[in-house]
N, C-alpha and C positions, 0 to 999 in steps of 0.2 A: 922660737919653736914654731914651726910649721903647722897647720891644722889646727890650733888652740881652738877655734871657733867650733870645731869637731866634737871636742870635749865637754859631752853634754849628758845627762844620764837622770832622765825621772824615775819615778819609785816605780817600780816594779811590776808586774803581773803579778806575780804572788800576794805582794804587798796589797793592790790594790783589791785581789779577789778575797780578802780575808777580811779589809775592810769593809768592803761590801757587801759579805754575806757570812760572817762570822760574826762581824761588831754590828753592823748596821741593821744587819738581820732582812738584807733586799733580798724579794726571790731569788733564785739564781736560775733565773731562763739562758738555756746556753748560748743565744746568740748575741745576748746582752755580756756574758761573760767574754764570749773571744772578742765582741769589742771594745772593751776595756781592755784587755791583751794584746788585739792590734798593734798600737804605736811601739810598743814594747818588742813585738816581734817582727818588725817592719824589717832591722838591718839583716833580717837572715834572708830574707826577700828581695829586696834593691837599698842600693846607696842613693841612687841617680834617679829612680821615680815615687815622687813623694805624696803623698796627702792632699791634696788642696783645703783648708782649715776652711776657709771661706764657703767652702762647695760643701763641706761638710752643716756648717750652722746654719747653711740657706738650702738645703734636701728637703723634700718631703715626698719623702718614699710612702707608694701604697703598700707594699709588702708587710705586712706584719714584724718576719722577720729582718729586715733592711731598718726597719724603725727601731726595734732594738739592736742591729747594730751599731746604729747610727748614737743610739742613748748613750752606748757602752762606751762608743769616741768619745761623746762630751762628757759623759762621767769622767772618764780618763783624766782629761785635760782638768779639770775643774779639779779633782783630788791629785793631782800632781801640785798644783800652784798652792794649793793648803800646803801641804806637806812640807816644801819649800821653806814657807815662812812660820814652821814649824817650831817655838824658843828651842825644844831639844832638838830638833836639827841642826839649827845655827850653833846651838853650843858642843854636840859633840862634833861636828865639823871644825869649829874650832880647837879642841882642846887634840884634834887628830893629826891638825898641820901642826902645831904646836910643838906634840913631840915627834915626830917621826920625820922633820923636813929641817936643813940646815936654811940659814938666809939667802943661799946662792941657786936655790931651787923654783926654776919658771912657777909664778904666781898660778896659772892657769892650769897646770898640770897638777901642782899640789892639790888645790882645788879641785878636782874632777877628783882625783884619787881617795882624798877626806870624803867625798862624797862618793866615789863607789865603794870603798869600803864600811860606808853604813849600811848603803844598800842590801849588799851582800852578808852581812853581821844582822841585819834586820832579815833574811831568810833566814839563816841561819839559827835562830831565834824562833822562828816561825816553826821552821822543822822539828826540830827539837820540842814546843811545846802543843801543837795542836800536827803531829806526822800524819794525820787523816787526810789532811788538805792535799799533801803530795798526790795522791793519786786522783780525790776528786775531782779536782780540777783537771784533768784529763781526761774523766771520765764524762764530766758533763761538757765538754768542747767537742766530745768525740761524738756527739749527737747531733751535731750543726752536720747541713749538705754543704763542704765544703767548695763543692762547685757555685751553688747559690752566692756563699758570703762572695769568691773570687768576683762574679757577676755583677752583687750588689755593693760591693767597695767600689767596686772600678765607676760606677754611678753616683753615691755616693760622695767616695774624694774626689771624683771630676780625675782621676789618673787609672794606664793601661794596671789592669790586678793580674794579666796574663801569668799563669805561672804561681801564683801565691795560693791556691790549693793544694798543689802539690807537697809546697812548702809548711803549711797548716797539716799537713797528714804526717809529716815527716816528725815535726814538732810533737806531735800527740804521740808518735810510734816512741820517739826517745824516751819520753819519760824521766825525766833529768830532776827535779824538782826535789827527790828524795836523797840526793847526794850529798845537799846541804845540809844535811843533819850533822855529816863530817867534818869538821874545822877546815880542815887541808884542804876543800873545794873553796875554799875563799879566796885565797892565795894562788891557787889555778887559775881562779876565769880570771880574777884582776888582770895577771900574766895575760888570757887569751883574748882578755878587752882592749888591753893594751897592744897588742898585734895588730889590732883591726884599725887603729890610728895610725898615723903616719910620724909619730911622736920618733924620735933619732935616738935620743940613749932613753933609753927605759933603767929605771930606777933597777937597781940593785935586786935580787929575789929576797934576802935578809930584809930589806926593806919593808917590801911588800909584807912577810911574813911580818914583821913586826907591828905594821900597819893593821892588819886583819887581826891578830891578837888581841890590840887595844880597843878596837870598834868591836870585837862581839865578847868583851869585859864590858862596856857601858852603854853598847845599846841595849833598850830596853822595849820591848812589842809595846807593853801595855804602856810606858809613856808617852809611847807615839798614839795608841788608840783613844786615850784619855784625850789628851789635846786637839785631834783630829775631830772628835765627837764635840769636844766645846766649841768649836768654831766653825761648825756646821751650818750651812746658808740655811733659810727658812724655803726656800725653793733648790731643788739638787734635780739632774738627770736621772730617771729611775729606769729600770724595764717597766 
């Protein structure tokens, strides 16, 4: 399969802004929020111009704002690689290949899929149990000058952000967040993530549908927030 190396998908903006100010209880300065949302909203932005990760942990922006952007990146990253090595990660990522995939099925693409479908089943979850966050989290991004973050990313990651306001306006206008409360948006985006790869047969839609079924029967918010809070560094990026 073409692109496998493509097939890649950290935990979420949603994910990440509930941990961090629903469980963790961080302030929620909005410019510490959209960056933690950042990497997350990158592919609606560019394929082809990316981050500098390096230019990112060696910044020292005077800006106030630019500083918690900049926090919200390494928050990002730092609660992405928890998550990862999450035991309920691995295990319902396992028990999702398990049923839903025959033995004749690319390693790499089952893989991505067991893991977007937690993803997805972890909003879905989300929605469902605290729907408040749907809009907040729009409404405190929509406080950022999104001319500023374009400015101060492009400084920041060491890459052109020409363009990526518009895309951040566009983002807040949608309002999409509250969709997942519906089962049936799970089984859509996988479908419309899947388009965005370059992946040649895409699975079955019964598939998927059965796939999304079984991830939002066993994923569980509060297993994941439990274990994410145990394994908490003794130093973390804050705003």
């Amino acid at each position: 399969m073409r692109g496998a190396s493509h097939l890649d998908r950290p935990m979420n903006y949603l994910g990440h802004y509930v941990y961090n100010h629903e469980i963790r209880r961080l302030t929620p300065h909005p410019y510490f929020i959209l960056g933690a949302a950042l990497p997350d909203l990158w592919p609606r932005f560019s394929r082809r111009r990316r981050l500098r990760w390096k230019a990112v942990r060696e910044a020292e922006p005077a800006d106030p704002r630019a500083r918690r952007l900049r926090a919200g990146l390494l928050n990002h990253v730092m609660t992405d690689r928890r998550f990862h090595s999450l035991p309920s990660f691995n295990r319902w990522r396992g028990e999702l290949k398990s049923r839903c995939f025959g033995d004749d099925a690319h390693s790499a693409l089952v893989d991505f899929l067991a893991h977007l479908a937690i993803e997805l089943a972890l909003d879905h979850r989300i929605m469902i149990e605290l729907p408040h966050v749907g809009g907040e989290i729009y409404e405190r991004i929509a406080l950022c000058d999104f001319d500023v973050v374009e400015q101060e990313i492009g400084a920041i990651g060491a890459v052109d952000a020409a363009g990526l306001a518009d895309v951040t306006r566009r983002f807040v206008a949608r309002r999409f967040l509250p969709y997942f409360a519906r089962f049936e948006t799970i089984p859509r985006v996988m479908d419309f993530v899947l388009n965005l790869t370059d992946v040649r047969e895409k699975p079955a839609g019964v598939i998927l549908e059965s796939l999304a079924s079984d991830a939002a029967r066993i994923v569980d918010p509060q297993v994941v927030w439990s274990e994410m809070v145990a394994g908490e560094p003794e130093t973390a990026d804050k705003p």
